[in-house]
N, C-alpha and C positions, 0 to 999 in steps of 0.2 A: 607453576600456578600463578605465577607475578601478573604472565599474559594472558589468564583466562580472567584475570581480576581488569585488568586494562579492558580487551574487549567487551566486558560486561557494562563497563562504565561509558565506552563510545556508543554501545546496542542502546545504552538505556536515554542516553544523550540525547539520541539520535530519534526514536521515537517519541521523546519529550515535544521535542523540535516540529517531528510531523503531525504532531497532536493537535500542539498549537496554531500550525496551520490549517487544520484541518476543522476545526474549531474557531478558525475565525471566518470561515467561509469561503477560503482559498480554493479548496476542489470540489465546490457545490455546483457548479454550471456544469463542468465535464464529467466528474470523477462517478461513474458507472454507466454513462450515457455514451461512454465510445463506439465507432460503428464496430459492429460484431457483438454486442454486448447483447443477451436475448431480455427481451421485456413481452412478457403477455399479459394484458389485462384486458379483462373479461370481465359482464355483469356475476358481483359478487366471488370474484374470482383474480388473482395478478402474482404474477411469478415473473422474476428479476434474476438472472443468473448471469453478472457481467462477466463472463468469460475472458473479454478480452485486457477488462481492466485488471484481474486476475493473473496475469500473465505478464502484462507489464510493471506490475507492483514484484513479484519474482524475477522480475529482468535487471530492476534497478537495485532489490535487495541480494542478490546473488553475484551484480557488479561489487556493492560496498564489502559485502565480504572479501569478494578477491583483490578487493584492493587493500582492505586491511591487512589478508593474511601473508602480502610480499612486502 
């Protein structure tokens, strides 16, 4: 249980961190406007499904685990 208390404390860390940056305007130019990322807007109408940002926020969170867990 010692290490589910550790890795709870680096998750939570770690998201504090990307908060911050995230909140001071660090990923406002790019961050959903990747190419592949779908944008429809239409009169009275706008759908945003950034797939591909999507995909790389899973690429980088899926590395930190594997790097935590060796």
């Amino acid at each position: 249980m010692p290490e589910l208390g550790k890795i709870l404390v680096i998750l939570g860390v770690a998201l504090a961190l990307l908060g911050l940056l995230l909140w001071s305007g660090w990923g406002r130019g790019w961050l959903g406007h990747l190419p592949g990322d779908v944008r429809v807007d239409r009169e009275g109408f706008s759908l945003r499904f950034p797939i591909v940002t999507c995909l790389l926020a899973s690429l980088v969170i899926s590395a930190l685990l594997w790097l935590f867990r060796r």
